[in-house]
ROKOLRO-628958 format. One record per residue (C-alpha): x, y, z. Coordinates in steps of 0.02 Angstrom, whole numbers, always signed. Example, Ala and Ser with C-alpha at 12.3 -4.5 7.8 and 13.67 -1.06 7.14 Angstrom:
// residues 2
NODE, +615, -225, +390 .
NODE, +684, -53, +357 .
This chain:
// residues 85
NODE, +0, +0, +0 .
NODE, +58, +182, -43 .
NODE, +34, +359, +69 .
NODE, +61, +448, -101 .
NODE, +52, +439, -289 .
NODE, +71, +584, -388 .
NODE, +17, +581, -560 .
NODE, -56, +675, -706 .
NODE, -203, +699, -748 .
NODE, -258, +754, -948 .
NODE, -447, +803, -903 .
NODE, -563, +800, -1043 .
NODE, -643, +995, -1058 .
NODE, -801, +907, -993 .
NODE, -740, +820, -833 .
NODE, -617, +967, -806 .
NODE, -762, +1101, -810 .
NODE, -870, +1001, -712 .
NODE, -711, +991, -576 .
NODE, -690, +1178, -571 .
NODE, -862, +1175, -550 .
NODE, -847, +1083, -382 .
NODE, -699, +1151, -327 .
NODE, -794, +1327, -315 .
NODE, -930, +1277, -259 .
NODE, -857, +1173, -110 .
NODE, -700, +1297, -109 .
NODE, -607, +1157, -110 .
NODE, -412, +1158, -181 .
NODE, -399, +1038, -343 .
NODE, -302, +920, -261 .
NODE, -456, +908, -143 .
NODE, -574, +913, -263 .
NODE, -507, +769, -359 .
NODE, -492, +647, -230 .
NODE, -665, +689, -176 .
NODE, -722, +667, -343 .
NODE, -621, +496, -351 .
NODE, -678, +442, -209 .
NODE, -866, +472, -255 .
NODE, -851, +384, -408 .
NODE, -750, +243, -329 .
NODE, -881, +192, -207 .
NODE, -995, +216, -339 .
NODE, -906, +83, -451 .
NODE, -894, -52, -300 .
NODE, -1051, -35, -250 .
NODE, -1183, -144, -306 .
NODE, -1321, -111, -468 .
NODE, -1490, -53, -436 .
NODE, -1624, -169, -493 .
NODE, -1706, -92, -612 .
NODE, -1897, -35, -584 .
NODE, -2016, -170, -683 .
NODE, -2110, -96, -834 .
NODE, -2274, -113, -847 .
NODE, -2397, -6, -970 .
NODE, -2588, +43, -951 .
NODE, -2691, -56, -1026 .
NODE, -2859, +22, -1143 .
NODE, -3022, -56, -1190 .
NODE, -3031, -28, -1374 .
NODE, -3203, -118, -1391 .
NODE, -3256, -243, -1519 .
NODE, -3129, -279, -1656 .
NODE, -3194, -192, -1808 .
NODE, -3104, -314, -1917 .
NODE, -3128, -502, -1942 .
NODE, -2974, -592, -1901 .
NODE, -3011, -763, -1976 .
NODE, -3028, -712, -2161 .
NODE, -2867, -614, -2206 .
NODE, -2919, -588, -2368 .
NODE, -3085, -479, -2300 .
NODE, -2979, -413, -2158 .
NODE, -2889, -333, -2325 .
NODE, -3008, -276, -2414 .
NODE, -3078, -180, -2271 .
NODE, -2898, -115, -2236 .
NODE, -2854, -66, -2400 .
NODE, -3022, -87, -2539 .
NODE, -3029, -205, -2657 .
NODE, -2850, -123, -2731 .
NODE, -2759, -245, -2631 .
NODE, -2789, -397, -2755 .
C-alpha cells in the first residue's frame, strides 16, 4: 500500500469544467477536489447495481374488433379496398 502517488491527470474539457465546477462551489483546492471526486465515483463503481424498476404499461379497452381476423383476405379488403388484389 502507498501514502502517495502523484500523477497527471489530462482532463477531458467536460470532466475538467465540471471539476472547477466543484472546486468553487465546495471551495475546495484541486487536489481536494479530485480525490473527492475519485472517491465518489470509486464507491460508486464497488457498489452494487440497482435493480431496475419493472415496466409495466396501461392497458385500454378498445371495444369490439372492427375487423374479422379469420378471413385475411376480408380483413384486407376492409384495410385497404378491393386495390389490394
Amino acid at each position: 500500500m502507498f501514502s502517495h502517488m502523484r500523477t497527471t491527470l489530462t482532463l477531458e474539457p467536460d470532466v475538467g469544467a465540471r471539476l472547477e465546477k466543484l472546486r468553487r462551489e465546495r471551495k475546495l483546492s484541486l487536489k481536494a477536489a479530485v480525490n473527492e471526486a475519485l472517491r465518489e465515483g470509486l464507491a460508486c463503481l464497488d457498489a452494487p447495481p440497482q435493480p431496475a424498476k419493472p415496466f409495466s404499461t396501461s392497458t385500454v379497452d378498445l371495444g369490439a374488433c372492427r375487423v374479422p381476423l379469420n378471413d385475411v383476405a376480408e380483413a384486407l379488403a376492409i384495410a385497404e379496398g378491393d386495390a389490394w388484389r
